[in-house]
C-alpha positions in Angstrom: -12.3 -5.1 -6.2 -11.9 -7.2 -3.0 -9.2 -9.5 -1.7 -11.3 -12.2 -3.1 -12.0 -11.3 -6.4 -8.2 -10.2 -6.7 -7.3 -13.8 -5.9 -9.9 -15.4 -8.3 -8.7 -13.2 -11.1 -4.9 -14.4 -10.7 -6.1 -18.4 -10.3 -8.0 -18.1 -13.6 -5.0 -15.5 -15.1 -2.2 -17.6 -14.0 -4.1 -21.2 -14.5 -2.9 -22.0 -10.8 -5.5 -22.8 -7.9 -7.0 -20.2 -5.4 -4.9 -21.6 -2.5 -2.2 -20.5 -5.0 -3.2 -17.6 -5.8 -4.2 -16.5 -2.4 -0.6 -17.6 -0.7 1.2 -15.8 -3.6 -1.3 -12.9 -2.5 -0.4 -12.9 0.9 3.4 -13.3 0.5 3.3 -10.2 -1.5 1.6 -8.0 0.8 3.7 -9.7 3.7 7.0 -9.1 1.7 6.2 -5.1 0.9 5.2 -4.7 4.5 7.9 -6.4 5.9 10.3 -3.8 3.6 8.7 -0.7 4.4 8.6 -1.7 8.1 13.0 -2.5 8.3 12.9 1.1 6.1 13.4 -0.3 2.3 11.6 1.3 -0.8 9.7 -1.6 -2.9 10.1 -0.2 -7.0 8.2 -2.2 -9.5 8.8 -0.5 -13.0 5.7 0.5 -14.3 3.3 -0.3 -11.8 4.3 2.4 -8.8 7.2 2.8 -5.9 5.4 1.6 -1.9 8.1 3.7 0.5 7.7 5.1 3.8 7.4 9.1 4.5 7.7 10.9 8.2 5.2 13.0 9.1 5.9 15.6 11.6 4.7 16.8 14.6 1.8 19.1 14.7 -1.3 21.1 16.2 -4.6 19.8 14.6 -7.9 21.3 16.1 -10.7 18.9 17.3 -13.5 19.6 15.5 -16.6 19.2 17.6 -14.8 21.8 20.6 -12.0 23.5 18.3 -9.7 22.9 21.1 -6.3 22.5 20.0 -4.8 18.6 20.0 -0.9 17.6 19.5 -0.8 14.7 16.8 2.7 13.5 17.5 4.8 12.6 14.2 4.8 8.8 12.7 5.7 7.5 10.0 3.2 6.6 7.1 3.2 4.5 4.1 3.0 5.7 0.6 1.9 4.6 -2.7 3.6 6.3 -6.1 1.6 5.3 -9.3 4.5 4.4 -12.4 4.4 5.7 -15.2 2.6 2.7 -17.3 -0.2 2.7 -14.3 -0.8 6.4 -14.8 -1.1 6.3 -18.9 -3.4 3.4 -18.6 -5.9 4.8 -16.2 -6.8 7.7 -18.3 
């Protein structure tokens, strides 16, 4: 499903406009970014937990010479399916 066809499913869902949809879309996806950027966790029950992990440092080998490469540590985001997501995929 893209971007689009998430926003038309909410407008017709939640009986509000696309513009509406699509801002309440975007504020969303701002919103968890801007939380996982400052360091925060974002929990919805049910649906899954978006949180940050730190990756460390390490030697991965490039695959075309095999000559050894430093990937320096970052940070990453992460996605943690709920409980209710999990049962209903099955």
């Amino acid at each position: 499903m893209t971007k689009a066809e998430l926003i038309e499913k909410m407008a017709v869902r939640a009986k509000i406009s696309k513009r509406a949809a699509g801002i309440a879309l975007n504020t969303f996806v701002e919103s968890v970014t801007n939380a996982l950027v400052s360091g925060d966790k974002v929990a919805l029950v049910g649906f899954g937990t978006f949180s940050v992990s730190q990756r460390k440092a390490r030697t991965a080998r490039n695959p075309r010479t095999g000559e050894p490469i430093q990937v320096p540590a970052k940070r990453a985001p992460k996605f943690k399916a709920g409980r209710d997501l999990k049962n209903s995929v099955k």
